[in-house]
C-alpha positions as a printed Julia matrix, in Angstrom:
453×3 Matrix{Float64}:
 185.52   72.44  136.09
 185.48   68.88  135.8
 184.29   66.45  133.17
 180.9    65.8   132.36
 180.03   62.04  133.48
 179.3    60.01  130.8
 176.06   59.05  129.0
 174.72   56.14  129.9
 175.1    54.64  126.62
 179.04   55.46  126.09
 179.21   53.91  129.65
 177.48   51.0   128.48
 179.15   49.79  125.7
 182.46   50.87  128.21
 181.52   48.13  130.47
 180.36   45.65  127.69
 184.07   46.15  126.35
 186.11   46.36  129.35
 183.84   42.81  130.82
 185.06   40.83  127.5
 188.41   42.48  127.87
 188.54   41.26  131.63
 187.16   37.39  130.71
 189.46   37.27  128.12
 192.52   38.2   130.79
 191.05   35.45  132.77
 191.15   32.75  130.4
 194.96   33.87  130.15
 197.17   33.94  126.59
 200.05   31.87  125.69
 201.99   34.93  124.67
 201.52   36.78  127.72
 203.49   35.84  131.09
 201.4    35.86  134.5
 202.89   39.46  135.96
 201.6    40.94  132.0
 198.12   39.13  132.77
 197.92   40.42  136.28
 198.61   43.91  135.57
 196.67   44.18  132.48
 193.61   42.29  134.49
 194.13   44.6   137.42
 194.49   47.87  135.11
 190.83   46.7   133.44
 188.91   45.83  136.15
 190.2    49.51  138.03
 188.57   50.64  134.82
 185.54   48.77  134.85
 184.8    49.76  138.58
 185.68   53.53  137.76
 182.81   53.54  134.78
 180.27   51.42  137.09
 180.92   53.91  139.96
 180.39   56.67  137.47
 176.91   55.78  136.67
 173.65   56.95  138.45
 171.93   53.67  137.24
 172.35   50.18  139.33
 174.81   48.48  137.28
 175.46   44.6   138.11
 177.3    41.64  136.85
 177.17   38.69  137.75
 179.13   35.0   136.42
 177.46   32.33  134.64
 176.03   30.76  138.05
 174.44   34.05  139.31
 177.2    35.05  141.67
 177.47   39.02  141.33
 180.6    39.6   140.42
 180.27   43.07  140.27
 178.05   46.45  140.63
 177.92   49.6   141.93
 176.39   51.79  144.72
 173.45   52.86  142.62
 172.75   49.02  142.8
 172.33   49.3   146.57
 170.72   52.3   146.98
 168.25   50.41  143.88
 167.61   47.4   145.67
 166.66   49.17  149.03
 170.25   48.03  150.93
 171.71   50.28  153.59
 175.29   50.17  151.9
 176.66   47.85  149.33
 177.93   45.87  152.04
 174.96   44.78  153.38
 174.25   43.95  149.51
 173.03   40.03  148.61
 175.73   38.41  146.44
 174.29   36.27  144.66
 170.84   35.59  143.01
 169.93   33.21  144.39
 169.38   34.94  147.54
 167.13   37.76  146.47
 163.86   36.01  146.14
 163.82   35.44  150.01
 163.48   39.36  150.69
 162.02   40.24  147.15
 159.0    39.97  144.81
 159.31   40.75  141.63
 156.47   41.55  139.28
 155.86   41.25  135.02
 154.24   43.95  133.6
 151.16   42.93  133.62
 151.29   42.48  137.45
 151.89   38.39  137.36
 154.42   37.09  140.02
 157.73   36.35  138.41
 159.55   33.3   138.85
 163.58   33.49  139.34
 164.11   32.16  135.74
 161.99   35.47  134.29
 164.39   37.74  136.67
 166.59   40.05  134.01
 169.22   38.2   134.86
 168.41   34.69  134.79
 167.2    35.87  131.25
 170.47   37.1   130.49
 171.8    34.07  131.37
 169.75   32.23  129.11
 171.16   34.55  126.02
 168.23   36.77  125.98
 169.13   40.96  125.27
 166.69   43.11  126.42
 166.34   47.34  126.86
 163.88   48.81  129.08
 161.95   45.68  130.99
 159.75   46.68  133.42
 159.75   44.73  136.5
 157.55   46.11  139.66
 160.41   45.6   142.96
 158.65   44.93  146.7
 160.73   44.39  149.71
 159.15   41.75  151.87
 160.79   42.87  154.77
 159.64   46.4   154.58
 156.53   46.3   152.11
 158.39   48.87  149.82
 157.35   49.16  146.26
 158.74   50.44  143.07
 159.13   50.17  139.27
 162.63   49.21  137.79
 163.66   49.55  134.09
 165.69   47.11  133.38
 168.79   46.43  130.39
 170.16   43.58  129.84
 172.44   41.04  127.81
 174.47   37.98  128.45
 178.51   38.44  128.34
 180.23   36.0   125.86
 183.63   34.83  125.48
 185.32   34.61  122.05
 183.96   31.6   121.51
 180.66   32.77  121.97
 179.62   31.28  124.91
 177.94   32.67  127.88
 179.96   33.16  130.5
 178.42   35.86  132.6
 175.39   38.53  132.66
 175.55   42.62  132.51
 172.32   44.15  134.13
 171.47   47.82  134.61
 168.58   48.94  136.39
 166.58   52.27  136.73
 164.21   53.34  139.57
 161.18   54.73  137.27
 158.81   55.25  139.46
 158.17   58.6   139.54
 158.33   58.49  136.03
 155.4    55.89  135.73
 153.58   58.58  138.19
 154.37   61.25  135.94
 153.24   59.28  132.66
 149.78   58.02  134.58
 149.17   61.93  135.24
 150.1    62.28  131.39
 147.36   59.58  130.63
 145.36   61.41  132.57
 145.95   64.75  131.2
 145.97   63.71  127.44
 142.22   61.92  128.58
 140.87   64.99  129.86
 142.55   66.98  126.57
 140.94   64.23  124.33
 137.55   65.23  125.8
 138.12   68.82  125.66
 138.87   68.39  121.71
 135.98   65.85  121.26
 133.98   68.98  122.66
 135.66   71.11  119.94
 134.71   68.44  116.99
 130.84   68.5   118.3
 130.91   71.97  118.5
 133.73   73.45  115.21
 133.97   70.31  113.45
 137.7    70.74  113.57
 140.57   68.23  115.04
 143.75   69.45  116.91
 145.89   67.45  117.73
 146.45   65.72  121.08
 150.31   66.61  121.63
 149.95   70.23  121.11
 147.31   69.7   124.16
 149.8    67.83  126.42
 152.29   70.39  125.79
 150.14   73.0   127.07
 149.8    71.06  130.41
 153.03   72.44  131.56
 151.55   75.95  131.07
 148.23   75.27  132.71
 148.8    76.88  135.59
 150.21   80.34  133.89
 147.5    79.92  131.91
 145.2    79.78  135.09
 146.55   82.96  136.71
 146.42   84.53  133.44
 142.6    83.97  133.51
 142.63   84.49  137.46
 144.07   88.15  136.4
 142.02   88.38  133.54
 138.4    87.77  135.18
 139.63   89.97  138.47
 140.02   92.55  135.52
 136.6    91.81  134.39
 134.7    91.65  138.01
 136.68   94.85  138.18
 135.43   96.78  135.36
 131.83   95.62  136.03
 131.71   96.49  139.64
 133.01   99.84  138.78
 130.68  100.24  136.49
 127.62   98.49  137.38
 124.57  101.08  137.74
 123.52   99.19  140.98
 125.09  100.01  144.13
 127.83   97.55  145.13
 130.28   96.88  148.14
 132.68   94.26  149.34
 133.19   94.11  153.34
 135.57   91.27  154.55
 133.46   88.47  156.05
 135.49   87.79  159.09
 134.86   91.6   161.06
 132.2    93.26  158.56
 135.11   95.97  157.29
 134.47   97.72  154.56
 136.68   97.22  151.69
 135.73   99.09  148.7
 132.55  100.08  146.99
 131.31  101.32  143.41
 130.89  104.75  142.07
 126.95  104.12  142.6
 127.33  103.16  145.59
 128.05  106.79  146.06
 125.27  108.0   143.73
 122.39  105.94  145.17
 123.45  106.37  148.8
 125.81  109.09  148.92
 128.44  107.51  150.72
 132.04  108.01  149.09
 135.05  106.26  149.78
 135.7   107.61  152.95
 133.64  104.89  154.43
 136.15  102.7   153.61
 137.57  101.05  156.62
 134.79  100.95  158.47
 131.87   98.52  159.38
 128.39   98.25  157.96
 127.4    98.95  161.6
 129.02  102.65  161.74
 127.03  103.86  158.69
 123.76  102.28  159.4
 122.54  102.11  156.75
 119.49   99.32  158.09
 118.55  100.23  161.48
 116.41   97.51  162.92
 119.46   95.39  164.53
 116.87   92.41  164.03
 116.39   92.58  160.55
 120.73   92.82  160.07
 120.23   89.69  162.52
 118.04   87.82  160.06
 119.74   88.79  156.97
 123.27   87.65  158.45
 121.62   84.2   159.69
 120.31   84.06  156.39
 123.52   84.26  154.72
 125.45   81.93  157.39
 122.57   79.25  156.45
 122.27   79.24  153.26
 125.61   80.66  151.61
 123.75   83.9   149.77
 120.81   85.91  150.21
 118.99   86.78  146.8
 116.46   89.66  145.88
 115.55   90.81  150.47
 113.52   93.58  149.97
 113.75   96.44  152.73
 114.15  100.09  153.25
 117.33  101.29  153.99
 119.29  104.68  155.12
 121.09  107.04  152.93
 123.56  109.55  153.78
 121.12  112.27  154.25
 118.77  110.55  156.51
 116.63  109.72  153.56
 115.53  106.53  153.23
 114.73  104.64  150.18
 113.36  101.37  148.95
 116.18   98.77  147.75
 116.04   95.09  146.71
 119.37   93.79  147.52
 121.46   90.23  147.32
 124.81   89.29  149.49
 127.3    86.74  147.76
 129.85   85.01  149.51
 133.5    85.83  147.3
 137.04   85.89  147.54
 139.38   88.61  146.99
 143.08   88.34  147.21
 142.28   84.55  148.96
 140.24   86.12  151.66
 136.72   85.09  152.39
 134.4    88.86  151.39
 130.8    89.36  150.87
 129.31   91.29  148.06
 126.0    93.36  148.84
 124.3    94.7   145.75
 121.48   97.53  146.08
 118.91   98.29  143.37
 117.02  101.25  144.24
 113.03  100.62  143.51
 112.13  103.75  145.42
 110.25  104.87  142.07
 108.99  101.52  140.85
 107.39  100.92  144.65
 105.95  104.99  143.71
 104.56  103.43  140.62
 103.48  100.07  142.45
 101.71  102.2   144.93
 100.18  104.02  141.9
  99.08  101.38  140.57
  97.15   99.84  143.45
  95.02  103.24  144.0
  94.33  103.43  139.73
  93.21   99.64  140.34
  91.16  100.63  143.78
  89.98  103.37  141.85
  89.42  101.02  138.37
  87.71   98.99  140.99
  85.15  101.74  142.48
  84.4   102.57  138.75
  83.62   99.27  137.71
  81.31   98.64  140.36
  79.59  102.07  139.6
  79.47  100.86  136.19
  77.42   97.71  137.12
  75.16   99.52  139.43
  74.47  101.63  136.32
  74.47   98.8   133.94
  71.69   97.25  136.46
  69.82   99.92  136.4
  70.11  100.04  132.24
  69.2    96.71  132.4
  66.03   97.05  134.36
  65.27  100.12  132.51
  65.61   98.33  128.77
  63.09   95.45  130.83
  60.51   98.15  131.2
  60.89   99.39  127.71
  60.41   96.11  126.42
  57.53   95.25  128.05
  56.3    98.64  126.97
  57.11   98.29  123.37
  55.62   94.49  123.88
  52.38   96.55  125.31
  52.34   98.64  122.57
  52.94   96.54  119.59
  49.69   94.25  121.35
  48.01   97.71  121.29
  48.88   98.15  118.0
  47.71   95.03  116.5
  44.61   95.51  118.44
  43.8    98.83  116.89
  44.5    97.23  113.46
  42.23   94.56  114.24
  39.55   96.51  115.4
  40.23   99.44  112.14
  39.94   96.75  109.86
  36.64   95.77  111.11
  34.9    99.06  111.05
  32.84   99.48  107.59
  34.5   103.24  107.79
  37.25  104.63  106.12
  40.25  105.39  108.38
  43.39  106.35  107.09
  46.53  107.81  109.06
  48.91  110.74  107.6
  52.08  111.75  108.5
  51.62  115.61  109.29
  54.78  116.72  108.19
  55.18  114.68  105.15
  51.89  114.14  104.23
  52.45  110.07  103.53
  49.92  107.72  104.09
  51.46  105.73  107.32
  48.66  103.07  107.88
  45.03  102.49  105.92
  42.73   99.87  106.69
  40.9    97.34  104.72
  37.87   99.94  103.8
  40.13  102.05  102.62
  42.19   99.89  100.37
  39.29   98.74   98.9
  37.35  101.83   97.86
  40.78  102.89   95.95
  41.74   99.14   94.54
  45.27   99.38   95.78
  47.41   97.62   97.51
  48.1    98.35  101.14
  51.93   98.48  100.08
  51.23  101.08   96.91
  49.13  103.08   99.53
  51.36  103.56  102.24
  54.63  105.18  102.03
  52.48  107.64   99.06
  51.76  111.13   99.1
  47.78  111.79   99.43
  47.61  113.53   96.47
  48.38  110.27   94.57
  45.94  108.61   96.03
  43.07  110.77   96.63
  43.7   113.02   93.29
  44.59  116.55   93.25
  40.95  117.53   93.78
  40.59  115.85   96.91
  43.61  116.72   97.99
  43.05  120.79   97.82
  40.08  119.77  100.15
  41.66  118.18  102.66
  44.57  120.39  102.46
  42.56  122.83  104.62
  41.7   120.57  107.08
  45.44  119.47  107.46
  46.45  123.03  107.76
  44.18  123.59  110.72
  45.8   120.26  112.41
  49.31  121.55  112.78
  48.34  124.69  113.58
  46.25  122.77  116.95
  43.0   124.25  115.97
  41.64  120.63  115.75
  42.24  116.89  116.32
């Protein structure tokens, strides 16, 4: 194998050497004769074109009056030339079919070109200038080196200039920028949420590995759908969108409908499992119009004939990059049961309630008359103790069982110098005396047996 080219420093400070070794030829020594200074000039400057050739960067030099001098092929193929033949030769020149551009994006005037600076004694590593062709409207960045080229007696006799194209480069570091932005507000996420800092770099040099890191988590959450369709207690299966094919479904799936994976491969259609072709109609315009259908209640077909309520919702997925929909079945056979239930406890509730008014009406009109009664008698009442209170007789009334005075009137009070409130409530043999009371005891007796009034 061949040598390794060299770095672009050690080829560098080559051509910085072998440059000050060439002027120096040409100035000429008094202690060498011509042939000597010929063949030690032509020996260097074989050199000096073998390192130029040798480097992947546009190398150029140029005398003190701009004329290049020298450069290399990368210098063509730099500057946009077909060859370096068809290469300018001197500075001069280059401003009629170039711009060039500072930094900042300000037009540059010949005398801020690298090497008009140069010329002027100025040394300078990585200058960016931005290059268009006004022929062809091409644009790109060049990085630019460069230092003047003194003779022993330090004065400027000529220019080296190296260029780079760094244009992808520049791409590369704005889509840096841009990456280290977006990590910046993914860590000041972080510090709202753990209070910590990490640093930016270690973010950047995870960009490279974003996109294992995305097909990690592409596996990953495939994994995860995976392990919940399989699991899920609803019934689930994915048919491919473009012809309706079924492509797998869960182990309830099998439960709730009784369909196993045997169905696999076909359609929808062939198991029928909705059989009003309208309805599949609606629910697939549905889904074309709107992307999803969510929570379509209907009855649908099992295995067995049977048929049984389901709510159900379609999702729009992909699986393995291929457009699939996702149909989900909840059985409600038993909540509808209880729904149904429900209604005939509340029709029933219902029927009870209005029973319960019609009797609560008739309560009502009931209590009315027994107000009005009691209102009757208590008017009675006070009447009779009017008129009793009136009559010059003594009139008393007993409680036949217990043998309490319940009402006396004003006679009676007064013949025993009582109270009406000592009188009634007592036993007539408190009143009366014991005497008295042996009398009418006889009397009482007949009462409750009904032999008189």
């Amino acid at each position: 194998m061949g040598k390794d080219k060299p770095t672009y420093q050690e080829l560098e400070h080559r051509i910085s050497e072998l440059e000050h070794e060439i002027c120096e030829l040409k100035l000429g020594q008094s202690t060498c004769n011509t042939e000597q200074l010929e063949d030690a000039l032509l020996e260097s400057e074989v050199k000096l074109d073998v390192a130029i050739e040798n480097m992947n960067d546009a190398v150029f030099i140029s005398d003190k009056d701009g004329r290049f001098i020298n450069f290399n092929k990368a210098f063509a193929i730099f500057h946009k030339f077909k060859d370096k033949e068809s290469c300018a030769k001197t500075l001069q020149e280059y401003p009629l079919f170039l711009d060039v551009y500072m930094s900042n994006g300000e037009l540059a005037s010949l005398d801020r070109w690298a090497v008009s600076r140069a010329l002027k004694g100025e040394q300078c590593s990585n200058a960016e200038y931005t290059l268009k062709r006004k022929d062809t409207g091409e644009t790109w960045i060049g990085s630019y080196n460069f230092a003047p080229i003194r003779d022993k007696r330090g004065e400027i006799i000529g220019s080296v200039v190296t260029g780079r194209d760094i244009t992808e480069q520049k791409r590369i570091e704005k889509e840096l920028i841009w990456a280290k932005e977006r990590a910046e507000r993914k860590e000041q996420d972080l510090l709202e949420k753990n209070g910590k800092y990490e640093a930016v770099n270690e973010e950047l040099r995870q960009t490279n590995q974003e996109l294992f890191n995305i097909n990690e988590e592409l596996n990953r959450s495939n994994e995860r759908f995976d392990k919940i369709f399989r699991a899920n207690p609803v019934a689930m299966i994915i048919t491919r969108a473009s012809d309706g094919v079924i492509i797998d479904i869960n182990d309830s799936y099998n439960k709730i409908l009784g369909y196993g994976r045997e169905i696999i491969g076909k359609t929808t259609t062939d198991i029928n499992i909705i059989n009003d072709k309208k309805e599949r109609d609606d629910i697939i315009e549905k889904l074309q119009r709107e992307g999803r259908v969510l929570n379509y209640e209907t009855k649908i077909n099992t295995r067995t004939n049977g048929k049984i309520h389901a709510i159900f919702s379609i999702e729009i997925i992909q699986v393995n990059n291929e457009q699939c929909i996702l149909s989900v079945f909840n059985d409600i056979t038993l909540l509808k049961q209880i729904q149904e239930e429900q209604i005939a406890d509340k029709i029933l509730l219902n029927e009870k309630n209005i029973e319960i008014e019609l009797q609560n009406e008739e309560y009502k009109q009931i209590n009315k008359e027994l107000t009005f009664a009691k209102n009757q008698a208590e008017e009675s009442y006070d009447l009779l103790i009017t008129i009793t209170n009136n009559i010059p007789a003594y009139i008393a009334a007993v409680d036949i069982n217990t043998l309490e005075y319940t009402f006396v009137n004003h006679k009676f009070i007064e013949s025993f110098r009582k109270t009406r409130e000592e009188i009634v409530g007592s036993h007539i043999s408190k009143i009366i005396g014991q005497q008295n009371y042996e009398f009418a005891l006889t009397y009482i007796i007949e009462v409750r047996q009904g032999k008189c009034t």
